[in-house]
LUMGUDREN-298740 format. One record per residue: x, z, y of N, C-alpha, C, O in turn; residue in three letters; residue number from 1. Coordinates in steps of 0.1 Angstrom, whole numbers. Last residue first. Example, Ala and Ser with C-alpha at 12.3 -4.5 7.8 and 13.67 -1.06 7.14 Angstrom:
FIDO     nxx     nzz     nyy    caxx    cazz    cayy     cxx     czz     cyy     oxx     ozz     oyy   rokol   pado
FIDO     128      71     -22     137      71     -11     129      79       0     134      80      11     SER      2
FIDO     132      78     -57     123      78     -45     132      78     -33     142      85     -33     ALA      1
END
This chain:
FIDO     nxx     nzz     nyy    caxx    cazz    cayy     cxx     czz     cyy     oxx     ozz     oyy   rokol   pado
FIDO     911    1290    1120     922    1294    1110     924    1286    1100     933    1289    1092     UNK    112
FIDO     887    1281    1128     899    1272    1133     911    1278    1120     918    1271    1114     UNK    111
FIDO     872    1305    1116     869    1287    1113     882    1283    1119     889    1282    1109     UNK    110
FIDO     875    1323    1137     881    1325    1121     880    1309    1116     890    1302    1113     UNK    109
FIDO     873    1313    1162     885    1312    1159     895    1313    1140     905    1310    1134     UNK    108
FIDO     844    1315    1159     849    1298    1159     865    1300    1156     871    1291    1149     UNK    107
FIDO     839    1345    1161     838    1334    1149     842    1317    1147     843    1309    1137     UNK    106
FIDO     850    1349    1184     857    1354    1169     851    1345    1156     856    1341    1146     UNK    105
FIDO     833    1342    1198     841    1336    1200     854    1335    1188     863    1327    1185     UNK    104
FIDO     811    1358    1194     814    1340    1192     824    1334    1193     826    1322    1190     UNK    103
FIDO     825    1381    1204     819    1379    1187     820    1363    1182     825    1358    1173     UNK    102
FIDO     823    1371    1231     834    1377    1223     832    1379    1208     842    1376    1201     UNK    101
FIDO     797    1373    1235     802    1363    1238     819    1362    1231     824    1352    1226     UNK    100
FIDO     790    1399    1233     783    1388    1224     788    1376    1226     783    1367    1219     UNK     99
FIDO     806    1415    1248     809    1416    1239     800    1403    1230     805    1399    1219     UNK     98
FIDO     795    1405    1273     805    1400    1269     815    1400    1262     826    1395    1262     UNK     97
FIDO     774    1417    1267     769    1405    1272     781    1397    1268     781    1386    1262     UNK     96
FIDO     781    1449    1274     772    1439    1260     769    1424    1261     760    1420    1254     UNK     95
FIDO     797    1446    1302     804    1449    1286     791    1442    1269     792    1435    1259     UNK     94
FIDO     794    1438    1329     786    1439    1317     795    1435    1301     797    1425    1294     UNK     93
FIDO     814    1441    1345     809    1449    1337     797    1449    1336     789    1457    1342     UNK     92
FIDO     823    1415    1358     816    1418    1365     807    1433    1358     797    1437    1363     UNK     91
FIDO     845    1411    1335     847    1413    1352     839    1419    1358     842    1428    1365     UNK     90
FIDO     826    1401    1315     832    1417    1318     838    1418    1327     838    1430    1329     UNK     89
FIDO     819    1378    1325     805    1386    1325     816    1402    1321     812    1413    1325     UNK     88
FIDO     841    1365    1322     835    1363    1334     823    1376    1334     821    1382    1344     UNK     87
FIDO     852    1364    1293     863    1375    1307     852    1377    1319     853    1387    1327     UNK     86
FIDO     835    1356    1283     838    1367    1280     845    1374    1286     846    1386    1286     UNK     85
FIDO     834    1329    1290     824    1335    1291     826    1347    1291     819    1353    1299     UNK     84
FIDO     864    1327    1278     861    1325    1292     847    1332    1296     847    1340    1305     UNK     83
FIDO     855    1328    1253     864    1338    1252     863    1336    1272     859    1346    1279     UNK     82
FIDO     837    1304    1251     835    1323    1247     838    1330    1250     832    1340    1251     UNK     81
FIDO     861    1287    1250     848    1286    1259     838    1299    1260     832    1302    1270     UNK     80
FIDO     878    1289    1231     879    1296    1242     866    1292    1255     865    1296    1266     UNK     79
FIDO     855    1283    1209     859    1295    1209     866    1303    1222     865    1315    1225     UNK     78
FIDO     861    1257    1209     846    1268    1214     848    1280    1219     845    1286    1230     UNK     77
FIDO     885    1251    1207     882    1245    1220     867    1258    1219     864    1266    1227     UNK     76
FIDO     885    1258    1180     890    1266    1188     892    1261    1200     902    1265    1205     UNK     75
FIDO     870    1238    1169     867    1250    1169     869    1262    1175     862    1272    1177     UNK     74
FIDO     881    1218    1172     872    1222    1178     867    1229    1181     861    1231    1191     UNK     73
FIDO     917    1219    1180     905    1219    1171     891    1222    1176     892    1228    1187     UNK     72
FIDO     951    1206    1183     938    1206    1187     925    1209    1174     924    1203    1163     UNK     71
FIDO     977    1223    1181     967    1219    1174     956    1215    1177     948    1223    1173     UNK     70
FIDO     992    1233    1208     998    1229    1195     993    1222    1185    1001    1215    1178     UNK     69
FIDO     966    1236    1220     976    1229    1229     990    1224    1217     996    1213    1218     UNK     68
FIDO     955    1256    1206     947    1246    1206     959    1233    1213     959    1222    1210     UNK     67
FIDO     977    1278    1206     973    1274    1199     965    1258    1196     969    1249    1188     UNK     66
FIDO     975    1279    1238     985    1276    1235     983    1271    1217     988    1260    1215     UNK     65
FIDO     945    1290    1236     947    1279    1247     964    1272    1241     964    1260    1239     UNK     64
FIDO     946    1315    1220     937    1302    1218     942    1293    1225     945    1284    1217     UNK     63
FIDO     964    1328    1236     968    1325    1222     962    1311    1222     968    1300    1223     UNK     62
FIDO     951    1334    1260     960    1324    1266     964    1317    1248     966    1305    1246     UNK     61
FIDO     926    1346    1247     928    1334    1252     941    1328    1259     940    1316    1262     UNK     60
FIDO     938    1369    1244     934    1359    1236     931    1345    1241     934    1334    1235     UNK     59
FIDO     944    1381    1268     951    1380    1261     949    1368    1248     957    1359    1245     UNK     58
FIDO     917    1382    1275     926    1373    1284     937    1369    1280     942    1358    1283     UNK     57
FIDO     904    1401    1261     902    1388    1259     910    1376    1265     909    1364    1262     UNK     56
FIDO     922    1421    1271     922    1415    1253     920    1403    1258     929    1394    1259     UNK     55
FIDO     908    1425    1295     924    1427    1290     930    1416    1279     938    1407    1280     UNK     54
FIDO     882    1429    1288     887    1419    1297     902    1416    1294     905    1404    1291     UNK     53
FIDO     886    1454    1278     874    1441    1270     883    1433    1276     893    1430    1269     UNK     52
FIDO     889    1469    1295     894    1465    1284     894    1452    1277     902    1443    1273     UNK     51
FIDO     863    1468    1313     881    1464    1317     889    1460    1308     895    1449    1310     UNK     50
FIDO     842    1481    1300     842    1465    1300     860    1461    1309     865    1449    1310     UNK     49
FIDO     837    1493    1272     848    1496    1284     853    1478    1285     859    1469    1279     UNK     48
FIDO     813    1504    1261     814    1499    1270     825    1499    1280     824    1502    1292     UNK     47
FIDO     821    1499    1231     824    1512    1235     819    1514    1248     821    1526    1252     UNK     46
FIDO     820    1471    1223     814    1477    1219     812    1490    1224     800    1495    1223     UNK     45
FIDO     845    1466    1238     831    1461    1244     818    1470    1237     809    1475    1243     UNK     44
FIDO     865    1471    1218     862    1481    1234     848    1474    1244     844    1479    1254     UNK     43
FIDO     858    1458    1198     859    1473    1196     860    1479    1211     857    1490    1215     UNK     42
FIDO     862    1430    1213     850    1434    1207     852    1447    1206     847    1451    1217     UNK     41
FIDO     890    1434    1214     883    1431    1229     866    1437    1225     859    1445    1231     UNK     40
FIDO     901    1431    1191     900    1444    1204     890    1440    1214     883    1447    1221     UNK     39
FIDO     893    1407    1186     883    1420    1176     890    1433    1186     884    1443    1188     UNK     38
FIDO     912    1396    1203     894    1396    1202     885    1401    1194     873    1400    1194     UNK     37
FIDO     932    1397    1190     926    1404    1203     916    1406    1208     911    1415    1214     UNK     36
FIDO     935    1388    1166     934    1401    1166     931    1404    1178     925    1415    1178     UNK     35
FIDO     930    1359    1173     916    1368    1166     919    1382    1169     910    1389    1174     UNK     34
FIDO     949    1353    1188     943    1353    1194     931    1362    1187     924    1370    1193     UNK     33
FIDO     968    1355    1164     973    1364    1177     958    1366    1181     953    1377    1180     UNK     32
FIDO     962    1336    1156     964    1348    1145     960    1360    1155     953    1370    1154     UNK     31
FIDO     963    1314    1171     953    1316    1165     950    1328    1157     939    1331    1152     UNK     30
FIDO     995    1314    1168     987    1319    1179     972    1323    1179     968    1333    1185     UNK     29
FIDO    1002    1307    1138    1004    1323    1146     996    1320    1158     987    1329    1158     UNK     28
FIDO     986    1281    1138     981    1292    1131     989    1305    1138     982    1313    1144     UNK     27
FIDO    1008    1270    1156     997    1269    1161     988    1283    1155     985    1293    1161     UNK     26
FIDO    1030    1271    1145    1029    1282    1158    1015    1280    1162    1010    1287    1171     UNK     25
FIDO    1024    1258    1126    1025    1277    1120    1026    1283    1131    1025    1295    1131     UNK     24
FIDO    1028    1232    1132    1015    1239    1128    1013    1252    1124    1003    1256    1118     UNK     23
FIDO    1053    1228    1139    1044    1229    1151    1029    1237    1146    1022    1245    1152     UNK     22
FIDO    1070    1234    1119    1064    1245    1130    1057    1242    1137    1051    1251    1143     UNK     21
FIDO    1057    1208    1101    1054    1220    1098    1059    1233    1107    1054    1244    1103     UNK     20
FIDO    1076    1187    1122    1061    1189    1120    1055    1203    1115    1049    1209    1124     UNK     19
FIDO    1101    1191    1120    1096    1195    1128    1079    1202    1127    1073    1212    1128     UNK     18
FIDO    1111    1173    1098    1113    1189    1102    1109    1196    1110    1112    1208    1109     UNK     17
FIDO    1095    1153    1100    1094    1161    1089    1097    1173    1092    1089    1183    1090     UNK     16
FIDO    1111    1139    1125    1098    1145    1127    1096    1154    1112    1094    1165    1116     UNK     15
FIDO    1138    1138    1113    1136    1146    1124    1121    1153    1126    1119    1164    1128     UNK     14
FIDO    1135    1119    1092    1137    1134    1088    1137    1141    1102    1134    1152    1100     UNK     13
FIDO    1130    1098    1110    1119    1103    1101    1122    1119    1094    1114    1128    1092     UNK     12
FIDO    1149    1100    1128    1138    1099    1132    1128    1103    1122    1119    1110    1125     UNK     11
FIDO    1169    1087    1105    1173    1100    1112    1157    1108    1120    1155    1119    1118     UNK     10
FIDO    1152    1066    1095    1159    1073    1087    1163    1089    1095    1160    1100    1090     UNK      9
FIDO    1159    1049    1118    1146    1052    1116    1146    1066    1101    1138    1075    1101     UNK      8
FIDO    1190    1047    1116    1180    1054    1127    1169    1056    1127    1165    1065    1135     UNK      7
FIDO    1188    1037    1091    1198    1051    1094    1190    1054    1106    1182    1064    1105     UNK      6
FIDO    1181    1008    1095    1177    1017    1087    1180    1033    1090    1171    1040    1092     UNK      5
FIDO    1192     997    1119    1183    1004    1122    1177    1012    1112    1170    1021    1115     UNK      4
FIDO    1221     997    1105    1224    1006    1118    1206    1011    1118    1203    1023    1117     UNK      3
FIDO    1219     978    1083    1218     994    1079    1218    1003    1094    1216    1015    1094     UNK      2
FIDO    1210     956    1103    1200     961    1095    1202     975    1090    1194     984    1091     UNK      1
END
């Protein structure tokens, strides 16, 4: 009985210690991913739809690794935007995928 006490014991302070990074690498990536995505917006806005692209790719891998630490809805949308937002500035159209990039900044401020 004290052998499984102590082991469930070792296991529970294990997970305790753990738990709270998993959710601060979640929030830093989510951190990560907004700032790129207000780049990505500031060079969409300018029409430099390459750029645009850059960022958003950037942000999204954040979102993707964030959401993969945390699941949220929000930021499941959000990279659904942020994909819309690499596909239509590939093909330069920079206003289309700056509007897509805006939405996408807004689901990620919510996931914050």
């Amino acid at each position: 009985m004290t052998r499984r006490f102590m082991i469930a014991m070792l296991g529970l302070g294990l997970a305790l210690f753990l738990a709270p990074k998993i959710s601060l690498a979640a929030e830093d990536h989510i951190a990560e991913a907004i700032k790129h995505t207000k780049e990505a917006i500031d060079h969409g806005k300018q029409g430099h739809a390459s750029v645009l692209v850059t960022h958003a790719e950037a942000a999204l891998t954040h979102a993707e690794a964030g959401e993969k630490a945390k699941a949220n809805p929000h930021t499941a949308e959000g990279i659904k935007h942020l994909k819309e937002a690499i596909d239509h500035g590939k093909q330069g159209h920079a206003d289309v995928a700056t509007t897509h990039a805006e939405a996408a900044l807004e689901h990620l401020q919510q996931a914050k």
